[in-house]
Backbone as CSV, one residue per row, in Angstrom:
resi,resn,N_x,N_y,N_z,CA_x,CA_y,CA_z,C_x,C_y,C_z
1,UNK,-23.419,23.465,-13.369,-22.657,23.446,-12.125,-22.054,22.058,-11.865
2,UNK,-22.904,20.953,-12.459,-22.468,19.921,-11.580,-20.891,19.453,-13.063
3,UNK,-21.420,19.883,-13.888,-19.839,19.358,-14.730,-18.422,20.255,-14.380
4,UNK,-19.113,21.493,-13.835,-18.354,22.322,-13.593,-17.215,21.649,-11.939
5,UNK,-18.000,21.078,-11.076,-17.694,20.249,-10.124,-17.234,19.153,-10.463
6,UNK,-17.299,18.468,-11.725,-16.447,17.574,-12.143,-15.257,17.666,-12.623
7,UNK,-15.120,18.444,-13.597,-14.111,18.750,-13.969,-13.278,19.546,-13.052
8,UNK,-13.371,20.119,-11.891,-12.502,20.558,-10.568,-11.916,19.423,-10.192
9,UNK,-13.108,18.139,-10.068,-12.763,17.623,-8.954,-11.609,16.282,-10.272
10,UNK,-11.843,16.616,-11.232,-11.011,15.489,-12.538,-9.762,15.563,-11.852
11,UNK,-8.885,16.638,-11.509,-7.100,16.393,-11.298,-7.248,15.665,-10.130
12,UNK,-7.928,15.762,-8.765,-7.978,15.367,-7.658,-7.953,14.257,-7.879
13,UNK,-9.231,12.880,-8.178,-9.008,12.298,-8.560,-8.010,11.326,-8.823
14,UNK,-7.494,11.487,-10.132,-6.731,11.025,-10.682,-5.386,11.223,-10.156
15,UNK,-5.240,12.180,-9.237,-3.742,12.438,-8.494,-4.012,11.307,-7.523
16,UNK,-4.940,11.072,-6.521,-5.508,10.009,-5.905,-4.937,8.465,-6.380
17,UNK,-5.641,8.222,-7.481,-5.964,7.029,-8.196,-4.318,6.708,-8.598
18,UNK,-3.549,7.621,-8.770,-2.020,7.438,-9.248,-0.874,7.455,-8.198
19,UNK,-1.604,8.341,-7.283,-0.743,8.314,-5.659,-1.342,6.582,-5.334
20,UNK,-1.778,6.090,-4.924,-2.334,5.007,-4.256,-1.714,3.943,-5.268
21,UNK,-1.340,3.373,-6.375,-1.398,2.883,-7.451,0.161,3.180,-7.084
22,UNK,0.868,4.287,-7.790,2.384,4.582,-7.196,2.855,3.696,-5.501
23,UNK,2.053,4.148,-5.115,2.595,3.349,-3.593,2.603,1.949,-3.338
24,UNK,1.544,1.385,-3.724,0.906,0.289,-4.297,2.505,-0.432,-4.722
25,UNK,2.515,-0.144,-6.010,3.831,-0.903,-6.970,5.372,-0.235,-6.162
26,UNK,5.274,0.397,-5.501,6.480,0.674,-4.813,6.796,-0.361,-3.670
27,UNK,5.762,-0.141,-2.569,5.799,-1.267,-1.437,5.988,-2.692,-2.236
28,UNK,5.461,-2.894,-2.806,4.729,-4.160,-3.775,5.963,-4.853,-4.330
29,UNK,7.076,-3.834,-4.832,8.056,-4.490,-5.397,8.947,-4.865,-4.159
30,UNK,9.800,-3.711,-3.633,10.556,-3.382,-2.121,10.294,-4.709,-1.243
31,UNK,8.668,-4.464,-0.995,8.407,-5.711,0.137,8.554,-7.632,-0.581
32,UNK,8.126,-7.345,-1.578,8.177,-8.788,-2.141,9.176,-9.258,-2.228
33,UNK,10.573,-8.373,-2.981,11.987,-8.409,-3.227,12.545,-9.439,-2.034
34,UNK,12.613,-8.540,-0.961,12.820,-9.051,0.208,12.254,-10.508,0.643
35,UNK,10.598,-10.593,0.444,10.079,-11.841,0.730,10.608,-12.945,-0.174
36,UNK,10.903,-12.719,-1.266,10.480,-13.608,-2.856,11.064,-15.189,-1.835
37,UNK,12.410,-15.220,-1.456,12.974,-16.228,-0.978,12.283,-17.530,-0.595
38,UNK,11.483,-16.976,0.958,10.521,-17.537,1.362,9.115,-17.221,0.868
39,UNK,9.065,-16.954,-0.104,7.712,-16.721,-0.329,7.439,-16.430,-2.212
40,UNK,7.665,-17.580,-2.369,8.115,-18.175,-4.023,6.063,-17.654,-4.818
41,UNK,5.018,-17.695,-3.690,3.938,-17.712,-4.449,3.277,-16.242,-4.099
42,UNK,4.369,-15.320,-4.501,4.018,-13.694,-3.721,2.612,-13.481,-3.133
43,UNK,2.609,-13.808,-2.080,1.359,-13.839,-1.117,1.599,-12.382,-0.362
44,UNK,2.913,-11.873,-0.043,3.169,-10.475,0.203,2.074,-9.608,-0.584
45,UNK,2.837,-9.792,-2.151,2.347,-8.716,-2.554,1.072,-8.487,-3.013
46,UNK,0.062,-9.745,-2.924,-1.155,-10.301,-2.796,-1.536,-9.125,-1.716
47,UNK,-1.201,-9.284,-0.459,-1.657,-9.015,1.127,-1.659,-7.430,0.751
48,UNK,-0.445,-6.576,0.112,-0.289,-5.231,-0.244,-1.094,-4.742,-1.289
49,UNK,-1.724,-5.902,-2.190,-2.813,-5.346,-2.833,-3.975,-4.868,-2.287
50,UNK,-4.462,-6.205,-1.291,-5.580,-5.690,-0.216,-5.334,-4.562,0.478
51,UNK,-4.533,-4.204,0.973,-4.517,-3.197,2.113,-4.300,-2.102,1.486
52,UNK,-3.360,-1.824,0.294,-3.331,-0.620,-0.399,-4.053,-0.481,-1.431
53,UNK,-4.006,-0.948,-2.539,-4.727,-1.210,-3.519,-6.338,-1.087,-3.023
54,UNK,-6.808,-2.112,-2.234,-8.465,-2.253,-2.091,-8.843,-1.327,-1.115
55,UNK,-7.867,-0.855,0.051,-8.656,-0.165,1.143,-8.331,1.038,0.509
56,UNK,-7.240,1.599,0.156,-6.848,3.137,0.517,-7.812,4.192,-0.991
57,UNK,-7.951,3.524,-1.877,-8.658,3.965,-2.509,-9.902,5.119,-2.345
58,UNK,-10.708,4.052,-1.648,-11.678,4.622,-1.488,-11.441,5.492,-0.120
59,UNK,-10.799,5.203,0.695,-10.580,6.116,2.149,-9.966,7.684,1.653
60,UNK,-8.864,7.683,0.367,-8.329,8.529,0.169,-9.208,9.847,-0.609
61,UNK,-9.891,9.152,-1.363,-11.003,10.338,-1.972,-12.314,10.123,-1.206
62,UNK,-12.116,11.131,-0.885,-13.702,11.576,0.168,-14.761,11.516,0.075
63,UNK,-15.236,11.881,-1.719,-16.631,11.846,-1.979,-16.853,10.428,-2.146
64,UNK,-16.051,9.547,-1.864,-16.623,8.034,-2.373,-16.529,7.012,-1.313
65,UNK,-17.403,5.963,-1.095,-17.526,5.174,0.060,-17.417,4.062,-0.662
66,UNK,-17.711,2.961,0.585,-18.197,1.561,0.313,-18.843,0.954,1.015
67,UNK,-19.371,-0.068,0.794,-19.656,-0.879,2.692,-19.924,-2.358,1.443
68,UNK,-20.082,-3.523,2.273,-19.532,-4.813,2.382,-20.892,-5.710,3.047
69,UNK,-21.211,-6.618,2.257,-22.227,-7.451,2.948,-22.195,-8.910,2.438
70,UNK,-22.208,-9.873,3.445,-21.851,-11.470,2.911,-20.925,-11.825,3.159
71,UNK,-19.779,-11.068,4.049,-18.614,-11.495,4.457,-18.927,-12.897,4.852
72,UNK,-19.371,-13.207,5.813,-19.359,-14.307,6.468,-19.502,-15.523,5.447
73,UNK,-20.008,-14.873,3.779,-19.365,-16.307,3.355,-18.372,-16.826,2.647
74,UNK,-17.330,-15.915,3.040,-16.352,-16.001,2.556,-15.612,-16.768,3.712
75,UNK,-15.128,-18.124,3.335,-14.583,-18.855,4.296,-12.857,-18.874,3.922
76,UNK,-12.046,-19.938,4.425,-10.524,-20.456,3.492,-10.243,-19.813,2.118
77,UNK,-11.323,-20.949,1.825,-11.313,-20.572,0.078,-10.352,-22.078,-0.484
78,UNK,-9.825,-21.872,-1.895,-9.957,-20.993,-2.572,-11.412,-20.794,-3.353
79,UNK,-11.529,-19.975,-3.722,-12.860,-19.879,-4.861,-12.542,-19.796,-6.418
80,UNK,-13.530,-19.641,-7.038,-13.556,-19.255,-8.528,-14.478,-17.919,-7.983
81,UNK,-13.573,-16.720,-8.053,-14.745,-15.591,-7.909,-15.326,-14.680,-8.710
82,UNK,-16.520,-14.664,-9.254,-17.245,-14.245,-10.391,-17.859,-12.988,-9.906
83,UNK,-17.593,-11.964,-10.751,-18.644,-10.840,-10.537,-19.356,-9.964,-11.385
84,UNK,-19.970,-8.914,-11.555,-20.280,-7.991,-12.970,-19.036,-7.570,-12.459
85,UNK,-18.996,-6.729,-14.309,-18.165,-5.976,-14.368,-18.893,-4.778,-15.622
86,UNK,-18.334,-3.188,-14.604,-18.912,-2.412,-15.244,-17.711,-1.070,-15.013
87,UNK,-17.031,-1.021,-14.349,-16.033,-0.314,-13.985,-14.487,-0.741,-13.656
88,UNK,-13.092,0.086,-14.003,-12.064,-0.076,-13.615,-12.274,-0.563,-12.030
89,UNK,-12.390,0.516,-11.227,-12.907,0.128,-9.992,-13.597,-1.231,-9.163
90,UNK,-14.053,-2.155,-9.973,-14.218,-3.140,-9.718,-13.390,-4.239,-9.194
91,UNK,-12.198,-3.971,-9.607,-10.950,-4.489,-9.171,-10.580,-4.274,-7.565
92,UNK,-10.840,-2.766,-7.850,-9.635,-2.382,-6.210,-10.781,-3.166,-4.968
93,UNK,-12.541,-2.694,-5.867,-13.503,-3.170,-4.742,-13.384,-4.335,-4.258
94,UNK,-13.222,-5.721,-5.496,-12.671,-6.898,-5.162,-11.973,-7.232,-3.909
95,UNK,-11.030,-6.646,-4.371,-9.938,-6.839,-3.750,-9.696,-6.702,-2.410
96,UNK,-10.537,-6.157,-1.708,-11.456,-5.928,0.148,-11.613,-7.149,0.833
97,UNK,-11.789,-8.109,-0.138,-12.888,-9.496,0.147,-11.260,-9.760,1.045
98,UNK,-11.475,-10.679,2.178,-10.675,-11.645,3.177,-10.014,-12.731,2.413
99,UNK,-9.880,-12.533,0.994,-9.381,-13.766,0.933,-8.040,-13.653,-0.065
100,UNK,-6.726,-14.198,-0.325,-6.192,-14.033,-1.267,-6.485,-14.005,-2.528
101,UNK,-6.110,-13.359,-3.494,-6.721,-13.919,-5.190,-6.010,-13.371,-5.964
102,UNK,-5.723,-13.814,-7.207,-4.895,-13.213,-8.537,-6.537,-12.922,-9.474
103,UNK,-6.240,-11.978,-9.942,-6.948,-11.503,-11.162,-6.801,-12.333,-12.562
104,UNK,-7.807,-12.767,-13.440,-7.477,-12.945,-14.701,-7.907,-11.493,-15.740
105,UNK,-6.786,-11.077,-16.149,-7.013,-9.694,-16.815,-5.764,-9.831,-18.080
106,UNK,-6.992,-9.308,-19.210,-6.280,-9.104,-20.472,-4.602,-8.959,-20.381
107,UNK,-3.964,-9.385,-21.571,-2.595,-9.637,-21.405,-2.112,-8.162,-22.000
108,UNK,-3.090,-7.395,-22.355,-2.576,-5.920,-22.998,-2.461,-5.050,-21.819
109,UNK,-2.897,-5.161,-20.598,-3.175,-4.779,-19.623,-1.711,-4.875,-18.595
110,UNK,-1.169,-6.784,-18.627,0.281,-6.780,-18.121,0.720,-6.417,-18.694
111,UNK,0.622,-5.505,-19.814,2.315,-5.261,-20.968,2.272,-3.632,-20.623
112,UNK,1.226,-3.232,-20.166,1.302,-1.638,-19.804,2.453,-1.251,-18.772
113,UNK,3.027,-0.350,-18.930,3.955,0.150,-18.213,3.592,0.551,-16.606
114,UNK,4.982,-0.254,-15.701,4.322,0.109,-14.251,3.443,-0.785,-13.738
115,UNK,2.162,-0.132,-14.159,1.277,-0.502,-13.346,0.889,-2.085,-14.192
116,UNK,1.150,-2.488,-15.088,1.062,-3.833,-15.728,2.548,-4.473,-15.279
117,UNK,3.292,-4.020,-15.758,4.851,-4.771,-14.645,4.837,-5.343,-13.426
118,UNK,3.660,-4.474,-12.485,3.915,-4.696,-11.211,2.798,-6.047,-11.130
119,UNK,1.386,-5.584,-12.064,0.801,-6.943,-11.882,1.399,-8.497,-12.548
120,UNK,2.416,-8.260,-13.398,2.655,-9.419,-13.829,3.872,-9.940,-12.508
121,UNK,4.571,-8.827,-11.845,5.284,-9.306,-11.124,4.898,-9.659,-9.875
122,UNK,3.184,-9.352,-9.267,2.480,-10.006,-7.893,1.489,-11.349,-8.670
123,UNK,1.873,-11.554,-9.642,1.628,-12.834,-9.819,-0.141,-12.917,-10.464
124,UNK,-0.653,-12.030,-10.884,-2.173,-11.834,-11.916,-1.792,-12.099,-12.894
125,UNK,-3.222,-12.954,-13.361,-2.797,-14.279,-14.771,-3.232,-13.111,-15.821
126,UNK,-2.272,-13.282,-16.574,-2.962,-12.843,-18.486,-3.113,-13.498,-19.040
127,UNK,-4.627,-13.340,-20.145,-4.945,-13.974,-21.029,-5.024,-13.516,-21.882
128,UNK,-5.046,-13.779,-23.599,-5.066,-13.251,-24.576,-5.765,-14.035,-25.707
129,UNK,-7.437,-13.719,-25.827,-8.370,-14.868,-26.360,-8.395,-15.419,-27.630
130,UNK,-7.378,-14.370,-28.006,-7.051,-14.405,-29.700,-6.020,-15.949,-30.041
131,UNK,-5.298,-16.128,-28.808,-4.009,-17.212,-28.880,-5.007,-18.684,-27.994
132,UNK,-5.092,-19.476,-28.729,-5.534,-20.758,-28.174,-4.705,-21.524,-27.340
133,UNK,-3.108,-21.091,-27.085,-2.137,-21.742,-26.871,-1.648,-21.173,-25.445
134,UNK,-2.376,-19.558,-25.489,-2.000,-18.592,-24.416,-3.635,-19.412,-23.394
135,UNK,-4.491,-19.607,-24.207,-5.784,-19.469,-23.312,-5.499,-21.010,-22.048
136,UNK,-4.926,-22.363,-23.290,-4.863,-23.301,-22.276,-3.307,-22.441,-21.494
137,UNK,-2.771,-21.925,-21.765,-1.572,-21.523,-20.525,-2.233,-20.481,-19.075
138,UNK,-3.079,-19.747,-19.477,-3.747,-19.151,-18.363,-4.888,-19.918,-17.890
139,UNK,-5.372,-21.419,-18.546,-6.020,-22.000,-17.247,-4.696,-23.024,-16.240
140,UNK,-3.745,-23.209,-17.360,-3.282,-23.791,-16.067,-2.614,-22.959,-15.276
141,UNK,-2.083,-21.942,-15.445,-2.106,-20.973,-14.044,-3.094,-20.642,-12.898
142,UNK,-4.361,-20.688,-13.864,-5.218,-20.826,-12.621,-5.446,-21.927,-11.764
143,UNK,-5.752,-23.070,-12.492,-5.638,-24.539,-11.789,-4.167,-23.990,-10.415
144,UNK,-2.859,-23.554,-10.874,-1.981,-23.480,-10.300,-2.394,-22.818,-9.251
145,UNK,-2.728,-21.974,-9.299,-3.297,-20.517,-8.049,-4.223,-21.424,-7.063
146,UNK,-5.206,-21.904,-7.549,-6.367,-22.862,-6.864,-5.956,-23.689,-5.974
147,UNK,-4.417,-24.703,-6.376,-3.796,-25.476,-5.906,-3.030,-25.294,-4.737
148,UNK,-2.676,-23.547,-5.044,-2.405,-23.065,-4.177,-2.797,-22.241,-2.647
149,UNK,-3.736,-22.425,-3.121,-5.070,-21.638,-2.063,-5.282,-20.439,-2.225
150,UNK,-5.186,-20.107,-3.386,-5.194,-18.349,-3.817,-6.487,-18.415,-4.501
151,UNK,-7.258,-17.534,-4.331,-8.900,-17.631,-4.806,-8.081,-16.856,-6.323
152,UNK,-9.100,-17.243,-7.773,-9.139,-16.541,-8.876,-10.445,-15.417,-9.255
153,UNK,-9.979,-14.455,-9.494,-11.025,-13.733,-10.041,-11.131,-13.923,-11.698
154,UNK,-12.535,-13.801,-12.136,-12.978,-13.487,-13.291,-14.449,-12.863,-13.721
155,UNK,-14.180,-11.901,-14.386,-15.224,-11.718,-14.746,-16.133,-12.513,-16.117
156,UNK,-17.080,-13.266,-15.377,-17.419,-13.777,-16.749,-17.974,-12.909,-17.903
157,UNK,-18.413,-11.838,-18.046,-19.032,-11.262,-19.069,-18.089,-10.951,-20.042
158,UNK,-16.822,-10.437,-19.886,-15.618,-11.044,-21.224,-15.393,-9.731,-20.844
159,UNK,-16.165,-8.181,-20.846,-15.608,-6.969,-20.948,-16.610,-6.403,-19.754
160,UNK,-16.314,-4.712,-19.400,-16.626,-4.428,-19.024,-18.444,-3.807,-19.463
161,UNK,-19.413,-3.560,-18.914,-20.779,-3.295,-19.397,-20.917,-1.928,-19.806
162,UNK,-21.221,-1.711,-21.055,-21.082,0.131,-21.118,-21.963,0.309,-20.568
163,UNK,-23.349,0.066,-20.122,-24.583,0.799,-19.348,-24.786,0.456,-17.876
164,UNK,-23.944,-0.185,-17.422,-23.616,-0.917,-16.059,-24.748,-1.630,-15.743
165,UNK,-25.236,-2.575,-16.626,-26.307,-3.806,-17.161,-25.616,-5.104,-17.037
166,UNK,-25.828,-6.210,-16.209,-25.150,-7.153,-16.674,-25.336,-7.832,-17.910
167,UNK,-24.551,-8.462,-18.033,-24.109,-9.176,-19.256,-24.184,-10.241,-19.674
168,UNK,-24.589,-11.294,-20.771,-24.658,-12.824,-20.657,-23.461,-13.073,-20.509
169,UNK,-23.104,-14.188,-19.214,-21.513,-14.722,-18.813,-21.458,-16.023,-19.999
170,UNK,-19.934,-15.672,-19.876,-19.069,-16.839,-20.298,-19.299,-18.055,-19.838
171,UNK,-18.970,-19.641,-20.002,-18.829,-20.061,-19.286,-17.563,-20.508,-18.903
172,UNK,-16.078,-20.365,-19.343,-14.848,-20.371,-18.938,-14.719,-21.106,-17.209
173,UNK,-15.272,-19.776,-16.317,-15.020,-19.574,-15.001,-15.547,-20.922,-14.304
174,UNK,-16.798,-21.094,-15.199,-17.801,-22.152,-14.437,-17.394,-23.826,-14.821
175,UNK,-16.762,-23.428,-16.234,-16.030,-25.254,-16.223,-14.782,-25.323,-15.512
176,UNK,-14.170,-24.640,-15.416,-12.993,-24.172,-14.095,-13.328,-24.743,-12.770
177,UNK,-14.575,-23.969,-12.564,-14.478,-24.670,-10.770,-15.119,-25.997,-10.909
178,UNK,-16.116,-26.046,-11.841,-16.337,-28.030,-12.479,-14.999,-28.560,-12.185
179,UNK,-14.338,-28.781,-12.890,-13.283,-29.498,-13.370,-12.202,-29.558,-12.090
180,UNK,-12.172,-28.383,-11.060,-11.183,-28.329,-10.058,-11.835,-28.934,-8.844
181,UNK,-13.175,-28.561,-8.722,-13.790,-28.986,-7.981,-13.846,-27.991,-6.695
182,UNK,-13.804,-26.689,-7.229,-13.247,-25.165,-6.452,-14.577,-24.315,-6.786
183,UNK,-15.355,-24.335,-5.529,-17.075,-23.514,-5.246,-16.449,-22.297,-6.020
184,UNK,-17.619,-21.926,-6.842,-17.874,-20.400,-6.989,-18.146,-19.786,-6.431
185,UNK,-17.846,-18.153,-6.285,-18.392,-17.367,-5.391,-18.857,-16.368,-5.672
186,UNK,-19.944,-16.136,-6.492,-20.533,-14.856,-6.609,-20.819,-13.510,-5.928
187,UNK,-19.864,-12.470,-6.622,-20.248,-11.208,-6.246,-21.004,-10.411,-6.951
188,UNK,-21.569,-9.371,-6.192,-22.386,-8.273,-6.857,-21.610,-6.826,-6.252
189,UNK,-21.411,-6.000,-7.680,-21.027,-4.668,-7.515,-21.785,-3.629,-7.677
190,UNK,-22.068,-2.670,-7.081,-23.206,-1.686,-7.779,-22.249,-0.624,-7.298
191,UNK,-22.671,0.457,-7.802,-21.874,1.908,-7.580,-20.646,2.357,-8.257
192,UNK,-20.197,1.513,-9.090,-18.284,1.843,-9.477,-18.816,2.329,-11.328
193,UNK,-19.975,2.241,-12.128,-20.339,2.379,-13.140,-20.390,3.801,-12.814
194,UNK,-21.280,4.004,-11.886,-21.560,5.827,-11.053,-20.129,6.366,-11.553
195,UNK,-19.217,6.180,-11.077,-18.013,6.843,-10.767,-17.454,6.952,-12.425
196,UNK,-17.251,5.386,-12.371,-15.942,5.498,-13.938,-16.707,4.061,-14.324
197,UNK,-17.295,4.674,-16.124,-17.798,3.876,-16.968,-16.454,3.872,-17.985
198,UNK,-17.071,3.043,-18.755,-16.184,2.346,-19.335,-16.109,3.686,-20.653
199,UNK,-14.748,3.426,-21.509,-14.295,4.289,-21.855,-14.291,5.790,-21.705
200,UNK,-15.280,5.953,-20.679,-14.276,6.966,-19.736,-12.990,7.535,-19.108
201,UNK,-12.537,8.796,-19.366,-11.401,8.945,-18.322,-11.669,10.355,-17.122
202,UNK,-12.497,10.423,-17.217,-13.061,11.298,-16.091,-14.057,10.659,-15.096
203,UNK,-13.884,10.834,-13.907,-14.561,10.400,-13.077,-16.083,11.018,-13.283
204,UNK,-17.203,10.749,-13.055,-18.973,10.919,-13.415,-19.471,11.344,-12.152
205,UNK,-18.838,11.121,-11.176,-19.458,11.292,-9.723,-18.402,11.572,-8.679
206,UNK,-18.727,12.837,-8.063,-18.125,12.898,-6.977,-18.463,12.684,-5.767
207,UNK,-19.726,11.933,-5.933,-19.914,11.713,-4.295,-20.861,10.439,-4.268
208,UNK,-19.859,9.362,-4.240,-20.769,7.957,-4.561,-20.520,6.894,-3.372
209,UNK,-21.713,6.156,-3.087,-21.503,4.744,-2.621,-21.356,3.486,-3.126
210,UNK,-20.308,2.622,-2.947,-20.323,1.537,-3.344,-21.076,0.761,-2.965
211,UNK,-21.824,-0.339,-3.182,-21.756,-1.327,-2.412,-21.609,-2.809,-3.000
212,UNK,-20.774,-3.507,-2.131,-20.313,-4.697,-2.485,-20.681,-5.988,-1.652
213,UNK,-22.076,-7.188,-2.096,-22.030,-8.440,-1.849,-21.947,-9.810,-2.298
214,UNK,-21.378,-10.338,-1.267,-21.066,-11.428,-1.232,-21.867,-12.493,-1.211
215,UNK,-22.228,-12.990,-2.056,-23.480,-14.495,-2.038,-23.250,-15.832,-1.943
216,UNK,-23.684,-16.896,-1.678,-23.513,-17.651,-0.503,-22.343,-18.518,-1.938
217,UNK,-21.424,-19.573,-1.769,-20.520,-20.126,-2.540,-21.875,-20.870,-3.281
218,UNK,-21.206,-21.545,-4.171,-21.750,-22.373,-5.494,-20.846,-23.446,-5.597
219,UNK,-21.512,-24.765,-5.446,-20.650,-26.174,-5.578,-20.884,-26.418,-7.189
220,UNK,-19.690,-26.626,-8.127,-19.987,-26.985,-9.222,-20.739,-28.749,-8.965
221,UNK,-20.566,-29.188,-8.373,-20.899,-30.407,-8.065,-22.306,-30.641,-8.155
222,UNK,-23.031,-29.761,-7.400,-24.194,-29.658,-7.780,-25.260,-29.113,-8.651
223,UNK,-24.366,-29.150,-9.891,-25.101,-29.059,-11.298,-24.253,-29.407,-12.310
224,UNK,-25.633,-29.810,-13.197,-24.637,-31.585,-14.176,-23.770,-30.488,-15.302
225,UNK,-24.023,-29.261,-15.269,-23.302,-28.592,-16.558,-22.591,-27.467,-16.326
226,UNK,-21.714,-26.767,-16.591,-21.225,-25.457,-16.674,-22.177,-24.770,-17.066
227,UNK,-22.576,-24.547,-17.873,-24.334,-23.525,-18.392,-24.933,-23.407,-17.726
228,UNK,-25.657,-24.881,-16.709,-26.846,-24.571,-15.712,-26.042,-23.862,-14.357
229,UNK,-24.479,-24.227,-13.778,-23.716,-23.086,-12.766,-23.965,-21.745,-13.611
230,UNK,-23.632,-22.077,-14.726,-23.284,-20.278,-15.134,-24.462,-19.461,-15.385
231,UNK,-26.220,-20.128,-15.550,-27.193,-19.644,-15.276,-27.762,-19.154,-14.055
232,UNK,-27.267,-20.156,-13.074,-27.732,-19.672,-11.780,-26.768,-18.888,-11.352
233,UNK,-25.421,-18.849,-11.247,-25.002,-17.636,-10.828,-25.251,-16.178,-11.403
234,UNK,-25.389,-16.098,-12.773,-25.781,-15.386,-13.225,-27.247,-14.321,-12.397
235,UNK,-28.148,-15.470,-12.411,-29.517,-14.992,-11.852,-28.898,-14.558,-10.623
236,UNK,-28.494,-15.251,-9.708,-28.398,-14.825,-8.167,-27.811,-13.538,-8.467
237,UNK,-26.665,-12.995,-9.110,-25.771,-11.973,-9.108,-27.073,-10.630,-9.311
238,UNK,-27.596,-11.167,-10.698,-28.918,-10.140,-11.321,-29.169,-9.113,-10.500
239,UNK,-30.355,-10.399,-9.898,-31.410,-10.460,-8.433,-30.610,-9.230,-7.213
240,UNK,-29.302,-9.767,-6.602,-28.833,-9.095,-6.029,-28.800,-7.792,-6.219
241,UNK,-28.464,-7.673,-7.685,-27.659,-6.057,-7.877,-29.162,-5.111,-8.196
242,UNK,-30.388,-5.859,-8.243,-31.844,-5.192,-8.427,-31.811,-4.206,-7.096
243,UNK,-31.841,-5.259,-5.848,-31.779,-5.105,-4.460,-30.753,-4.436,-4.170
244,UNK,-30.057,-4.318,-4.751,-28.525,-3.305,-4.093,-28.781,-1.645,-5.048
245,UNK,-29.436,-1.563,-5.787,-29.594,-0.303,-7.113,-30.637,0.436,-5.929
246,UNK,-31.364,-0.600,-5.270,-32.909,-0.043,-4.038,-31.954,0.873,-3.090
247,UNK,-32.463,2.127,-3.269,-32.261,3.174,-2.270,-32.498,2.917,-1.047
248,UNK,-31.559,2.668,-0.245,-31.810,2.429,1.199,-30.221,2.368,2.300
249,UNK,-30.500,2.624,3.060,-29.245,2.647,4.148,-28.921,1.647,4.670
250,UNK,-27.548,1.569,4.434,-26.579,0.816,4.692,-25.531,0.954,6.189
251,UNK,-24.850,-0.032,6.222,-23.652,0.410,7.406,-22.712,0.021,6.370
252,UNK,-21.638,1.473,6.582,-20.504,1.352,5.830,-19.500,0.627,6.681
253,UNK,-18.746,0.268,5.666,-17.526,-0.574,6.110,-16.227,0.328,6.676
């Protein structure tokens, strides 16, 4: 019964995920077009990611929630913002947080049709780990973004987790906010593995909660190495997502 309920609920879904995504890169282009003039560091279409992209998602399909905890330490910014990664979905969840941010996401990803057009055209960095020449060009875009007051996302674990396990991180993210002198901000995701694991294209769950927190910033300053930041964030993230997997009630967002 219950695959039988999946596979019903597979077109829904994905009509969802492509309606929202369609609207998304429609407003996204339309509204920016108009802004680009005054607004050379598309912060528009930044703002239309949050509101369409991160909220409508989950509001639009029914069986799936979210709720939000740690806001409050999300200040200005910018950050270096680190999280697991175990799902597509991890993105749109991101993307809720109060604060501006560009994504760092594979460069096979901007070359996709549409929906990679539109991210290369709201301004999300590609990288491509294979090119040494591309890798120093997407940190200095990020340095650029930082400079700009636009928080960066990355996931340090390099890919997504097939068992929705974290992962030993990179340290990329963590000599980044060293070197800029731009706090980390660790998030924890739990619930988006539920839904859509990785090489998946069917949704796993139709009736899931997210939940997404926010843990207190991280001064690279106060640790002599990128390894010992990228250990302790690591742990804090862990720890969190133990406590967030614990069955218990929440207030949704």
């Amino acid at each position: 019964m219950r695959r039988f309920l999946l596979w019903l609920n597979f077109p829904f879904a994905w009509s969802i995920f492509l309606a929202v995504s369609a609207v998304n890169v429609v407003l996204g282009f339309v509204c920016q077009l108009f802004a680009l003039p005054w607004d050379p560091q598309r912060r528009v279409a930044l703002k239309l990611n949050h509101w369409i992209w991160g909220r409508s998602l989950f509001v639009a399909e029914p069986g799936w929630s979210s709720s939000y905890e740690g806001l409050e330490h999300v200040g200005e910014g910018p950050y270096v913002i680190v999280a697991n990664h175990s799902s597509v979905l991890d993105v749109p969840t991101l993307m809720r947080l109060p604060t501006p941010m560009r994504v760092l996401a594979k460069r096979s990803l901007i070359r996709a049709p549409i929906m990679g057009w539109y991210m290369g055209f709201s301004g999300q960095i590609p990288i491509d780990m294979s090119d040494p020449n591309d890798v120093q060009a997407t940190i200095d875009r990020c340095v650029e973004s930082l400079n700009q007051g636009i928080s960066v996302v990355i996931f340090p674990e390099g890919s997504r987790s097939e068992d929705g396990q974290i992962q030993t991180f990179r340290r990329g993210a963590f000599r980044l906010a060293k070197d800029t002198g731009v706090p980390i901000l660790p998030v924890s995701i739990s619930g988006t593995h539920r839904i859509m694991q990785k090489g998946k294209f069917m949704p796993q769950s139709i009736v899931q909660h997210v939940r997404c927190r926010v843990l207190p910033p991280m001064s690279g300053e106060d640790y002599s190495t990128a390894r010992k930041l990228s250990n302790r964030a690591h742990a804090a993230i862990a720890s969190s997502l133990d406590e967030l997997r614990e069955p218990e009630a929440v207030t949704r967002a």
